[in-house]
N, C-alpha and C positions, 0 to 999 in steps of 0.2 A: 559782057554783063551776065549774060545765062552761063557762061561760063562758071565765072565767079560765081555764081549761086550757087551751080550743082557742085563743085569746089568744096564749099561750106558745108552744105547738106552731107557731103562723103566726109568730109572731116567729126561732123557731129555723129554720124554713124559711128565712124572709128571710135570717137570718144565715147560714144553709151554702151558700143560694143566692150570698149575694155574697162569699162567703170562695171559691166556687168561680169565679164570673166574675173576681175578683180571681187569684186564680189563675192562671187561661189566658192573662187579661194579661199576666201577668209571665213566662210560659212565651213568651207570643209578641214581648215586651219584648227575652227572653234569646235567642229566636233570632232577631231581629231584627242585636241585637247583634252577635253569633257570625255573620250573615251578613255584617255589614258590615266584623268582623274579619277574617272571609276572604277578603273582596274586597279588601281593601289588600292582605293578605297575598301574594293572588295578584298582584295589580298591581306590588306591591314587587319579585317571583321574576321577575315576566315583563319588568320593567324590566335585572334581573339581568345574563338570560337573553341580554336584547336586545345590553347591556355586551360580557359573554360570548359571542357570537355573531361582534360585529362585531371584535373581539380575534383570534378565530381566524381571521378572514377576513385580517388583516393578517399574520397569520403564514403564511398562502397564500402568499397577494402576495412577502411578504419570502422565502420560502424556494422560488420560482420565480425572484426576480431573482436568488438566489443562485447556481442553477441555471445561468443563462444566463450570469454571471460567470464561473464558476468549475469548472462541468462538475461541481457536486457527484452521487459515484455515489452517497454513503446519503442517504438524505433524515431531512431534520431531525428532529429528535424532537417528535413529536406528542402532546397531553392528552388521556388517556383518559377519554372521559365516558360512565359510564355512566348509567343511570334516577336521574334526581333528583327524590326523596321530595317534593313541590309540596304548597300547601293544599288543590289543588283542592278545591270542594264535593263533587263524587261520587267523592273517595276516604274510602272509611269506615276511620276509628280501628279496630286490633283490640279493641281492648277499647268498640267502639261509643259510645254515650253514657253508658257508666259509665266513662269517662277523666279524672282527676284532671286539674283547672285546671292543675296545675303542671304537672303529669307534660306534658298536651298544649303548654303554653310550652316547656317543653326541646326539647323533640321540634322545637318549629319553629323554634326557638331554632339549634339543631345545623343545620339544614337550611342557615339563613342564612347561617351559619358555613364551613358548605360550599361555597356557591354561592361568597361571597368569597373562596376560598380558590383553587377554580379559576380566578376573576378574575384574584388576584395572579399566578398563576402562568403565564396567558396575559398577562401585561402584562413577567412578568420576561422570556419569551420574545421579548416584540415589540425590548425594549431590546436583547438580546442580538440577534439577529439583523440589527435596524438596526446594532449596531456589529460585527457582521463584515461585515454588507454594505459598509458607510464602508472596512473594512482591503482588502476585495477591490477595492475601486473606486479607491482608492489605488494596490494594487499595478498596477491596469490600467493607471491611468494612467503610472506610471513605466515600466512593459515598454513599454507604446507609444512613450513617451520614449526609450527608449535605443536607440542606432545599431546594430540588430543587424543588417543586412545591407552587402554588396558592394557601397559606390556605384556602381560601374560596372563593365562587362565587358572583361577582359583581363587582363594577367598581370602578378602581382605579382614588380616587379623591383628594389626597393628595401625593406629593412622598416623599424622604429628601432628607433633608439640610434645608436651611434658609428660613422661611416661615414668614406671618402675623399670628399670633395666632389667629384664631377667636372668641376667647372669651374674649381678651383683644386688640384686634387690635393692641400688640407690634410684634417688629421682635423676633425671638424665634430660636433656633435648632432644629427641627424637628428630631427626632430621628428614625423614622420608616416611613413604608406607610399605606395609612388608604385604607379602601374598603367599601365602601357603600353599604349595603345589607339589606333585610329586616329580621326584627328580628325572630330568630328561624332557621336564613340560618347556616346548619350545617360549621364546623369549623375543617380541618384536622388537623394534624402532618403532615408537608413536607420531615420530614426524622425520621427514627427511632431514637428513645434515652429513656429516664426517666423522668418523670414528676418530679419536680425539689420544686415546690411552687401551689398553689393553693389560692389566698388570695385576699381580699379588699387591694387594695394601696389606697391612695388619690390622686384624680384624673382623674385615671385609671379603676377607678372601678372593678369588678372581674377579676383578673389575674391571667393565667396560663403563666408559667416559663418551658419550656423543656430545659434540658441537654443532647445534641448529642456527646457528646466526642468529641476529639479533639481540644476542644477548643471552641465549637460554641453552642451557645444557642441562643433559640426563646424564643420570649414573644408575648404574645394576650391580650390585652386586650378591656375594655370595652364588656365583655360579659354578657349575658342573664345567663346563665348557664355555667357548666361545667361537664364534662363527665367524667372526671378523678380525682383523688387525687396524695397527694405526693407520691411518692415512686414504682406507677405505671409501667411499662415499654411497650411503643408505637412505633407500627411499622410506616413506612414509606405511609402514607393512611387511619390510625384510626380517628376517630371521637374525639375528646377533648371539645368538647363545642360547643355554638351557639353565633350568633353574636344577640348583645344588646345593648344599650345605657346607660352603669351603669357609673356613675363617673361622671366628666365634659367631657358633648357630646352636639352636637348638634342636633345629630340625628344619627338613627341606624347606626353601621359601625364597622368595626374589623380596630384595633390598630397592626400592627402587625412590631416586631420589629428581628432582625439579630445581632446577640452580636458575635465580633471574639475575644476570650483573653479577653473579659470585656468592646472590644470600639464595638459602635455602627455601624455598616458600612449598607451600601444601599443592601436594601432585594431586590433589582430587580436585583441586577448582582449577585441573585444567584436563580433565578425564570426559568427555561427551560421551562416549560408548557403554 
């Protein structure tokens, strides 16, 4: 009979003992788990993170080129980041390890929500800012295009529109404005573009033709020389020729003409200097 008792007694031993090793197993099963949960977790944030990081760098970038464009005085609008809630292992839950499965899913749930949120928001920035930098590089390009300086030095002594021709004393179109200077008075480009023509007209005598894009081309003519050939490309301040009296002149002077689309328009409402 005592037998059988202590029989029992070792049997329930064996059993609490392996209900308790069974136990710690599975305690160190779940934080096994739970470790491996939070290593993606954290791997997932810090890939985010990485996303997120190099997004703001490009909005650096973009909103320095902008800078240099366009002289911006405010600077762009920047994403405020503050402390992002992470998985990391040595942050502890307030509520420690009595935190609901779920309750802790939402929680990380929101965080992920987060981080994407600041993503899109540094990606809508990159978009925007690549297309204002495209509209300023635009407008760059056309200011530099257009003839905003005094081909040459001297006095303007002819303007257009409707004039006397001086060599036939009838009314005429004047097409350009002239500049009286003496021969040899060098001759810019007022905006960059491509030399376009190089040639005797009749008339006109030596003429140079630049093509500025958009639509707008110069002509000089009556010149001494020329500095350039076809197919050249002139920045906004090079040299192209000298002012002469070649063609029907009546004396030294540059011819110089403002083509928009092919019509002739007044080179003084595009003169700043």
């Amino acid at each position: 009979m005592i037998g059988s008792s202590v029989l029992a007694v070792g049997l329930v031993l064996v059993s609490v003992a392996g209900l308790r090793g069974w136990l710690q197993g599975r305690q160190v099963r779940q934080g096994e788990d739970r470790s491996a949960e939070l290593r993606l977790q954290v791997q997932k944030t810090e890939e985010k993170m990485a996303a997120l990081a190099q997004r703001l760098e490009q909005v650096d970038a973009l909103e320095e080129r902008l800078r240099e464009l366009a002289q911006l005085s405010d600077p762009a609008r920047r994403i405020a980041i503050g402390p992002v809630d992470g998985p990391e292992a040595d942050q502890e839950s307030p509520w420690g390890d009595r935190e609901h499965p779920l309750l802790r899913q939402a929680r990380e749930h929101l965080m992920v929500e987060r981080m994407d949120g600041l993503l899109d928001e540094a990606n809508h920035q990159v978009e925007q800012l690549e297309s204002l930098a495209r509209h300023f590089e635009a407008m760059q390009a056309r200011l530099a295009s257009t003839p905003a300086l005094r081909p040459t030095k001297g006095w303007l002594t002819s303007r257009f529109g409707p004039r006397r021709d001086p060599m036939t004393g009838r009314n005429a179109m004047h097409r350009g404005i002239d500049f009286a200077a003496s021969i040899g008075t060098p001759i810019i480009s007022p905006a960059d573009g491509s030399v376009v023509k190089v040639e005797e007209q009749k008339g006109y005598g030596l003429v140079v033709m630049v093509d500025h894009g958009f639509g707008m081309m110069t002509k000089y003519a009556h010149l001494a020389d020329a500095a350039v050939r076809a197919g050249d490309t002139v920045r906004r301040g090079d040299r192209i020729g000298s002012v002469g009296m070649s063609g029907r002149s009546t004396g030294p002077h540059l011819h110089y003409e403002v083509l928009v689309d092919g019509v002739a328009a007044d080179p003084e409402y595009f003169i700043l200097d």
